[in-house]
Structure formats: C-alpha cells, structure tokens
C-alpha positions in Angstrom: 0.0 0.0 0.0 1.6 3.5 -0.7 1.8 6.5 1.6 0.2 9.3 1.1 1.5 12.6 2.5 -0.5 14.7 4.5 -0.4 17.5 1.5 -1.6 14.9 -0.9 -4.9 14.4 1.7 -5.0 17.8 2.0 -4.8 18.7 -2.1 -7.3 15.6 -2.3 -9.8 17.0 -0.1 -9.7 20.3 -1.9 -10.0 19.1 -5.2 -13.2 16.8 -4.0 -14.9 19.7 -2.7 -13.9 22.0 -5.6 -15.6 18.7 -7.6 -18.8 18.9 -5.1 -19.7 21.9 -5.6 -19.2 22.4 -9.4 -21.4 19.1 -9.6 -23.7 20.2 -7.2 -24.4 23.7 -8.5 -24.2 22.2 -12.0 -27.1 19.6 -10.9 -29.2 22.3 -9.0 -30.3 25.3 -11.8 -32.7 25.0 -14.3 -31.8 22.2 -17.3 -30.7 23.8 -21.0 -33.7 23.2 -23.5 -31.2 21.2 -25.0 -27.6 20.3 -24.0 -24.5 21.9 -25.5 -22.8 21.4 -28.0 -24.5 18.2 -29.3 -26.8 17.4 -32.1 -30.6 16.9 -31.4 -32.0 13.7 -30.2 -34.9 11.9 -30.1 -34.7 11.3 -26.5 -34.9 13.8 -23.9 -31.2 13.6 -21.7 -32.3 11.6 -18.4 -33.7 13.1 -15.5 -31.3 13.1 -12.7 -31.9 11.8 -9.2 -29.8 12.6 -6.6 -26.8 10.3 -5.6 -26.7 8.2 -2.2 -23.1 9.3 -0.4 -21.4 6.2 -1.9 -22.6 7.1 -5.9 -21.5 10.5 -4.9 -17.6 9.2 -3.6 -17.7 6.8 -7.0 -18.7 10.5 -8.8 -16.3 12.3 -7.0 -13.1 10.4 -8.1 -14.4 9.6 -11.3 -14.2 13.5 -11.6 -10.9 13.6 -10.6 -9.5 11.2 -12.8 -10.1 13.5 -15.7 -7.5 14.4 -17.9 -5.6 11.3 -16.7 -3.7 10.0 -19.8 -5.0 7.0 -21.6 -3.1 3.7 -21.9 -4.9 0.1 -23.5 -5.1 -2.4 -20.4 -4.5 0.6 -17.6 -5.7 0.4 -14.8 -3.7 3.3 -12.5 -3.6 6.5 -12.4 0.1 6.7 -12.4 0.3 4.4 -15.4 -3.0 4.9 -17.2 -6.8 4.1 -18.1 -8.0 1.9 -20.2 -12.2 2.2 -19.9 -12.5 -1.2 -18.0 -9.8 -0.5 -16.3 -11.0 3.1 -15.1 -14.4 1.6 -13.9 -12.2 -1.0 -11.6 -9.8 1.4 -10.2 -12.7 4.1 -9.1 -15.3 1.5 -7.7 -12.5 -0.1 -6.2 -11.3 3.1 -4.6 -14.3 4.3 -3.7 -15.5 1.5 -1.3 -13.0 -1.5 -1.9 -15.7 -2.8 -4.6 -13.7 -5.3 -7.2 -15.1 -5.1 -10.2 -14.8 -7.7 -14.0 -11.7 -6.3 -16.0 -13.4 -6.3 -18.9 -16.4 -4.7 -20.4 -18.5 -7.6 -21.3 -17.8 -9.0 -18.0 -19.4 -5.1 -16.2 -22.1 -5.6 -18.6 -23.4 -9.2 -16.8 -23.1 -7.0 -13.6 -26.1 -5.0 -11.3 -28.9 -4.7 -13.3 -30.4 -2.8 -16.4 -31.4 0.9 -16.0 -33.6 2.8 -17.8 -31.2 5.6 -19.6 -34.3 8.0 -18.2 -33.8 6.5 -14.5 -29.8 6.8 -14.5 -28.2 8.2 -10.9 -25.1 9.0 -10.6 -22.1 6.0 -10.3 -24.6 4.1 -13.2 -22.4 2.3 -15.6 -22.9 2.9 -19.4 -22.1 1.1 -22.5 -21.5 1.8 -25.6 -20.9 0.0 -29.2 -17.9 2.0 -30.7 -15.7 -0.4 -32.9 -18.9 -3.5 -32.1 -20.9 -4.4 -29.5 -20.4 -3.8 -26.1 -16.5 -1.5 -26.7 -16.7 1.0 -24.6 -18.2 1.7 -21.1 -17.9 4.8 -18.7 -19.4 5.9 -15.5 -22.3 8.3 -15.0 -22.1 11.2 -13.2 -25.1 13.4 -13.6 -26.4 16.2 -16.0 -26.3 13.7 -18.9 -22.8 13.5 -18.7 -20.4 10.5 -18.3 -16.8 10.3 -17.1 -14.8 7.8 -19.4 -11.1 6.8 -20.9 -11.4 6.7 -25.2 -8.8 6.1 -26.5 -9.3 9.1 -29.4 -8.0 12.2 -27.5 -5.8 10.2 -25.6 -7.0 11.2 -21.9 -9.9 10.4 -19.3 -12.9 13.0 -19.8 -16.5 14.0 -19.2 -18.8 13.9 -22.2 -21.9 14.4 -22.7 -24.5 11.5 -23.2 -26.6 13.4 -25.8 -23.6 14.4 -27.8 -23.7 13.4 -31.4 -21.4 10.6 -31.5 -21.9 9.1 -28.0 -25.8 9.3 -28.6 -25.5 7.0 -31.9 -23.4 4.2 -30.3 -25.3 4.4 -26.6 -26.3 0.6 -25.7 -27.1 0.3 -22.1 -26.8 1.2 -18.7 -26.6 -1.2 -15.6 -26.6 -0.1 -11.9 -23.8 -2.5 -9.6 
C-alpha cells in the first residue's frame, strides 16, 4: 500500500470539494432546453436523481480522474486508463468494490437501468468499434466520465452528444 502525505490528503480533499460543488451547483439550476454542443435527439437527456453518499464518492473520483492519460489495459492513475480498467480502479477506490476487467464481464453486472432513471455512479455502455466496446461511468447532468482512446486522456462527455448518442447501448446499476 503506498503512503500518502499529508499534503496529498490535503490537495485531495480540496480538489473533492472544488468537484462537489461544481457538480452540485451544475445539478441544482434549471436544465438547458437542450444540451451543449450536441446534435438533437430523439430522446430527452435523463432526468437526474440525486446520488446516495457512496454514488457521490464513486462520482467524485471519477471527476478527478479527468484528464488522466489513456493507456490500453490501464488500470492506475500513475500508469494509465483503459475504460475497463477506469471503472475497476474508481469502484474499487471508492468503497473496496472489485469489479470484471473487462467490459462484457461489467455488462453481466447489477442490473439494467432505464437511460431515463440513471443516478449517478450508473455504468454505461456503448458499441464504438462492435458491441459492447466502450463503457464509462455516470455522473449526472447527462454527462459521463470515461477513458477513449481518441483524445488520448480520461474526460467528461456528454450522453446526448452526437457521437456518444448513436453508439449508446445500455446502462446497468452495480
């Protein structure tokens, strides 16, 4: 197990309340007509519930994983994210839940979610390169914090965003 310096806590506890409340003022005024920067959709973006204190941990470091470099078959943040890898590593630090390595294996997981009924620390998946390629971890406000590998780094996107909204499969709650 490593050490962690009391400055690390200390930046880590910012940085999680700096996350808290940009998520929770994000969550609490009124929702765009439509979100931004996306193409319309047939579907209205999901209608947010509010997350239990161990969705909102999951949320939380999801958050700050972002910008975390991608790498195929990472699972640290030292050495990288893969997606599967990026769901295991913040469910795991988030409550000491292990979590399937792969995607197919998260998908047989918890239990199907309608996309209107997703809470924050849902899993979704997505059908990039085939079924069931690429999954990532809701965090409210129709977005979703993930690792592609295009743009080489963990971000948040949004759900109803063009490409995201053609290829979204599923969601599952663990």
């Amino acid at each position: 197990m490593e050490s962690v310096s009391p400055a690390s806590t200390s930046r880590r506890h910012a940085l999680l309340g700096v996350l808290s409340a940009s998520l929770l003022a994000a969550c609490s005024g009124p929702r765009p007509a439509s979100p931004p920067l996306s193409a319309p959709s047939a579907e209205r973006p999901p209608a947010d519930h509010p997350p239990d204190a161990a969705s909102m941990e999951v949320i939380l470091h999801a958050m700050s994983l972002v910008d975390t470099p991608y790498r195929f078959g990472g699972n640290t943040p030292q050495g990288g994210f893969d997606c599967s890898g990026l769901i295991g590593y913040v469910f795991r630090a988030s409550g000491g839940r292990a979590m399937p390595r792969t995607v197919a294996q998260l998908a047989e997981i918890g239990r199907d979610v309608p996309r209107g009924s997703l809470r924050g620390a849902d899993l979704v998946f997505f059908d990039t390169l085939g079924p069931l390629t690429h999954a990532g971890i809701y965090v409210g406000g129709g977005r979703f914090v993930h690792a592609p590998s295009s743009g080489g780094r963990v971000r948040l996107d949004h759900l109803e965003a063009r490409y995201w909204a053609q290829r979204f499969s599923f969601a599952r709650r663990v």
